[in-house]
C-alpha positions as CSV (number, residue, x, y, z in Angstrom):
1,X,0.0,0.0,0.0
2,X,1.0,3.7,-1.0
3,X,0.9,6.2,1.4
4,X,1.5,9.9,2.5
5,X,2.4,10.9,6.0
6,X,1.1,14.8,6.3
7,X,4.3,15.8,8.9
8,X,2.4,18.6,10.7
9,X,4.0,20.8,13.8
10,X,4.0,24.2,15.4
11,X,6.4,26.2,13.4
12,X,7.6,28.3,16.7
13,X,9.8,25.6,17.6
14,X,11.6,24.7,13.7
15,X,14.8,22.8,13.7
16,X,17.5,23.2,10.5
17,X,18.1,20.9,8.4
18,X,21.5,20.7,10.1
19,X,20.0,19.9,13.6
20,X,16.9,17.4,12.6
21,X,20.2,15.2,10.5
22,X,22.4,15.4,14.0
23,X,18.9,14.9,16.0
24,X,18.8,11.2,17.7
25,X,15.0,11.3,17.1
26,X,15.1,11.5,13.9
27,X,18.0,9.3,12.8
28,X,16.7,6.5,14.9
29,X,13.3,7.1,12.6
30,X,15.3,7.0,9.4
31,X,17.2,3.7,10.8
32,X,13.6,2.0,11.6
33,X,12.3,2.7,8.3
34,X,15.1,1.5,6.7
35,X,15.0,-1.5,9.2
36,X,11.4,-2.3,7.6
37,X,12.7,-1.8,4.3
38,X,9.9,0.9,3.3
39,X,10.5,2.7,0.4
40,X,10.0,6.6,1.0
41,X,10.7,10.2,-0.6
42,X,10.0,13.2,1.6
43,X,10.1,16.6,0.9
44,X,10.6,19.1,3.6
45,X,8.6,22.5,3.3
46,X,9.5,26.0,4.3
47,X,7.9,27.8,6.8
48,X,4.4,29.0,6.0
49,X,5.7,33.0,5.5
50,X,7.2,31.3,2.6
51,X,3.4,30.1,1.0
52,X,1.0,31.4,-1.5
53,X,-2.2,30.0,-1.7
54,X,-4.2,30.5,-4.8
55,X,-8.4,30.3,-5.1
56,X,-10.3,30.4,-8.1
57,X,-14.1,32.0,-7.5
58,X,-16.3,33.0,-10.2
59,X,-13.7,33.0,-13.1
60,X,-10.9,35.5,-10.8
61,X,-7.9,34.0,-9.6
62,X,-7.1,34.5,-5.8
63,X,-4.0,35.2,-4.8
64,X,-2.6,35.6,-0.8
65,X,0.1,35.4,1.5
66,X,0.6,32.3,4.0
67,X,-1.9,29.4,4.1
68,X,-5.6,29.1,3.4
69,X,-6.2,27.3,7.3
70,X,-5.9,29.1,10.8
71,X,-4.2,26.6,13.0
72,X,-1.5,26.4,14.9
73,X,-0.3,23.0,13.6
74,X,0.8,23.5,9.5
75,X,2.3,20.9,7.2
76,X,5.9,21.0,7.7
77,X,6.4,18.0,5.3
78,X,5.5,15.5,3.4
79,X,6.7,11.9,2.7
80,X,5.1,9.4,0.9
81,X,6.0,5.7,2.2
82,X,5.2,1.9,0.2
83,X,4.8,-0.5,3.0
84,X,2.7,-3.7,3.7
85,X,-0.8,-2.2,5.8
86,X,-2.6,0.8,7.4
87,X,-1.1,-1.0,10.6
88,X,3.0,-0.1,9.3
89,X,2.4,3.1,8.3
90,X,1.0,3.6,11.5
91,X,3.4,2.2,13.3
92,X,5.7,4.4,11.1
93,X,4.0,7.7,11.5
94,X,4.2,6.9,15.5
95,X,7.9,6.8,15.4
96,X,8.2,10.3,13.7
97,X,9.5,12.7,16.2
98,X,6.8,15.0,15.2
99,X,3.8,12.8,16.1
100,X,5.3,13.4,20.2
101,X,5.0,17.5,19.8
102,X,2.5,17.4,16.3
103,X,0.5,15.1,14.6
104,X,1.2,12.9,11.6
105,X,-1.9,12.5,9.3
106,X,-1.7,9.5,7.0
107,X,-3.8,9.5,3.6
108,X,-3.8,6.7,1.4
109,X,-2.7,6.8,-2.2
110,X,-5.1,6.4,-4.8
111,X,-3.8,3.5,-7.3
């Protein structure tokens, strides 16, 4: 099965690139998925200062600063995993660091 992990966090706290490589938490994710020999390609976004988001109403394109959503939790990343069930990306998603201080959404891939 296909899957997206939605990597979503309070930006206050943001880590560089730098930091998250050297961070334990995160290696020791990296080593686990490897481990379970799940196939993955992340992307890791810029902060949401950084985003446009664009609307189309009535024929007029919309165009603004920052996200569409007011929450205090934004999409910091994405990664898109191949692994055997629900029940590994699960258990995948609970090993990011961000699902202790976040959330991890997981949406399945349509085939």
């Amino acid at each position: 099965m296909k899957y997206v992990l939605l990597i979503c966090d309070d930006e206050s706290t943001v880590l560089s690139n730098e930091e998250m490589d050297a961070d334990p938490a995160h290696r020791a994710w990296g080593d686990d998925v490897d481990r379970r020999g799940v196939e993955l390609f992340g992307a890791r976004l810029r902060p949401v200062v950084n985003a446009t988001t664009v609307r189309v109403r009535d024929g007029e394109t919309l165009v603004s600063d920052g996200p569409f959503a007011e929450t205090k939790d934004l999409i910091g990343g994405v990664v898109a995993i191949e692994c055997a069930d629900l029940d590994e990306a699960i258990a995948i998603a609970a090993g990011h660091p961000y699902a202790q201080q976040g959330s991890v959404e997981i949406r399945p891939i349509w085939d």
